[in-house]
C-alpha positions in Angstrom: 103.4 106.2 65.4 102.7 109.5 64.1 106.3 110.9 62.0 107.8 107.9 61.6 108.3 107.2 57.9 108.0 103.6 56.3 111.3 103.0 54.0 110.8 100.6 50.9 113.5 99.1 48.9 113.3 97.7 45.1 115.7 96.0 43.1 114.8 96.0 38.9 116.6 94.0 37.0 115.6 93.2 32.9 116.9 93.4 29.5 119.0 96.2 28.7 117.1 99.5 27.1 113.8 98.6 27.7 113.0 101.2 30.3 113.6 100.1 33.7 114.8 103.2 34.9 112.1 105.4 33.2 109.4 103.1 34.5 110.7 103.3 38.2 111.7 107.4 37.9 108.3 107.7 36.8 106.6 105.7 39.2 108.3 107.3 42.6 107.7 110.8 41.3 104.3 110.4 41.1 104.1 109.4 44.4 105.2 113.0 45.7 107.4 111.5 47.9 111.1 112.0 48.4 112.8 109.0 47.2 116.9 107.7 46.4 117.4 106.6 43.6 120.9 104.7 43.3 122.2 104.0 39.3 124.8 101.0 40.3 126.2 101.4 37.0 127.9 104.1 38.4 129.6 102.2 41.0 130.4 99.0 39.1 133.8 98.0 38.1 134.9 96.8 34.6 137.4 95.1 35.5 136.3 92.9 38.6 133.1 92.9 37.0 131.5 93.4 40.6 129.8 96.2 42.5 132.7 97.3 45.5 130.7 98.4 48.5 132.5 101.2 49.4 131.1 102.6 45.9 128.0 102.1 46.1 128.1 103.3 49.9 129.4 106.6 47.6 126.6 106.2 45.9 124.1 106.0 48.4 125.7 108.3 50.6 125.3 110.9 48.0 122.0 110.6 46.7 120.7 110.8 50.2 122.6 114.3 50.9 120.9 115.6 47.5 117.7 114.8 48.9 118.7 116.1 52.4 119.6 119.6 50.9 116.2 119.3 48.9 114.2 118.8 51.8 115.9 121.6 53.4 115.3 123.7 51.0 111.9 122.9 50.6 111.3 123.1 53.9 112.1 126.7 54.2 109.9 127.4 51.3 107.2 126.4 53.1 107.9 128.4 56.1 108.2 131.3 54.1 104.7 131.0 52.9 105.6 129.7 49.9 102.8 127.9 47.8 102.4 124.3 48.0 101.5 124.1 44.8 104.6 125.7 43.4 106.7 123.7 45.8 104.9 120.8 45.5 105.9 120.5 41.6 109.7 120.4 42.3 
């Protein structure tokens, strides 16, 4: 089963300002992993009061190609000889 990555999903939901998103930011970066992070307030809509899916498919859609293009990059750091402690702090 060697290269086949396991994919984890979370849902947090609490009281407004008491740090969800800094607890769960914090927590996956110190994993070292690349992760997606999806904000619905960004795709919910006032005035249905509901999340459309075709938003947060948006959404989704977009914070994977960040992470793509990250990877990529990264990637080619690596292969020229970059060092993994530099690349591993970004």
């Amino acid at each position: 089963m060697s290269g086949q990555r396991k994919y984890v999903g979370a849902v947090v939901l609490g009281l407004r300002r008491i740090g969800k998103s800094s607890l769960v930011l914090a927590t996956l970066s110190s994993t070292g992993q690349p992760f997606v992070y999806v904000d619905v307030r960004r795709a919910y809509d006032e005035v249905s009061r509901r999340v459309p899916a075709e938003r947060l498919y948006e959404e989704l859609r977009s914070s994977l190609l960040r992470l793509s293009v990250r990877d990529r990059v990264l990637e080619a750091l690596r292969r020229m000889g970059a060092r993994s402690s530099f690349i591993a702090d970004y």
